[in-house]
C-alpha positions in Angstrom: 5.8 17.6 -27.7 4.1 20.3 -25.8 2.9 18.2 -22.8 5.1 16.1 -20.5 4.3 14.8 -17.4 7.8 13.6 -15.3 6.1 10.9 -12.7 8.5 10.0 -10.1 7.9 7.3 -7.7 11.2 6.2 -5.8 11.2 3.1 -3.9 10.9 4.6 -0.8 7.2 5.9 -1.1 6.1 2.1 -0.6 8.8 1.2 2.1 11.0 -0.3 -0.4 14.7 0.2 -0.4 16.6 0.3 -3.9 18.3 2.8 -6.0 16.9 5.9 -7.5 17.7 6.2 -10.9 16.2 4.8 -14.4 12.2 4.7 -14.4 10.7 1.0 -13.8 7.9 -0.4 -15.2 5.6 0.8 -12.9 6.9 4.7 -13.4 6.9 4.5 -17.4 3.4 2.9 -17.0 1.3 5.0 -14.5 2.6 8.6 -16.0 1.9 7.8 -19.2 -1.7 6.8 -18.0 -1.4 9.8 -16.1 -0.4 12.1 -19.2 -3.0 10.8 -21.1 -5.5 12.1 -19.0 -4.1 14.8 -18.8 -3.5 16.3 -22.1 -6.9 16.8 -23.2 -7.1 19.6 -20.4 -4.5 20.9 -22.1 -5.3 23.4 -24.6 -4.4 23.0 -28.4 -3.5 26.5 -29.0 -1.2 27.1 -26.1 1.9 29.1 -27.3 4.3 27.6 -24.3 5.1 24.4 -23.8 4.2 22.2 -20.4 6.0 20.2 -17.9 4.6 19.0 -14.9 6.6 17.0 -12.6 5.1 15.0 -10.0 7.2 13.5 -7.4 5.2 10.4 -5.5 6.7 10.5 -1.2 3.9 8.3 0.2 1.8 5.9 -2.0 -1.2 4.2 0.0 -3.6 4.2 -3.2 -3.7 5.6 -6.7 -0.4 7.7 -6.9 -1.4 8.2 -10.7 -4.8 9.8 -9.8 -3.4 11.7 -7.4 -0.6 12.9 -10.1 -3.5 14.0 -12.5 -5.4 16.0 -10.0 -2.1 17.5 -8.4 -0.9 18.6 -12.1 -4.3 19.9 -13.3 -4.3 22.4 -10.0 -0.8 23.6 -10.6 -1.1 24.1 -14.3 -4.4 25.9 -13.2 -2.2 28.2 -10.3 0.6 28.4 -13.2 -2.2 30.7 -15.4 -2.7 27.8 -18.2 -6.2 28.8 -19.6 -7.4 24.8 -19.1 -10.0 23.1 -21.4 -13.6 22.5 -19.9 -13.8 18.4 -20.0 -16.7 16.7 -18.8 -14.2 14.7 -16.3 -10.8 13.3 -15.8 -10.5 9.6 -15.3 -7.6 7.1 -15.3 
């Protein structure tokens, strides 16, 4: 896989308490919707491969959104030559 998004949203961030460990539902689901719109940003002939972790502290609103723009402005500070697309959307 070249393109891995790690989506981390602890209980805290929604003034929850629990524990921190194995991903729940709502982690698997919102970075894999996140992923997905990232990768075709990504481009295909891209010798290294990607991993951008985003790490959720405060949700009040679309912590997936906010994961996709947040990882398509570090992976353009981090020099990765990103495809043109005619928009991102969840």
């Amino acid at each position: 896989k070249k393109f891995y998004l790690h989506y981390q949203f602890p209980p805290s961030s929604v003034g929850e308490t629990g524990r921190f460990g194995v991903p729940g539902r709502r982690e698997v689901g919102h970075g894999a919707l996140a992923e997905r719109a990232l990768q075709p940003a990504v481009p295909t002939n891209f010798s290294y491969a990607i991993r951008v972790e985003s790490l959720v502290t405060e949700s009040c609103g679309s912590s997936s959104m906010a994961s996709v723009c947040g990882g398509c402005l570090a992976m353009m500070d981090a020099g990765v030559p990103i495809r043109h697309v005619a928009g991102i959307a969840m």
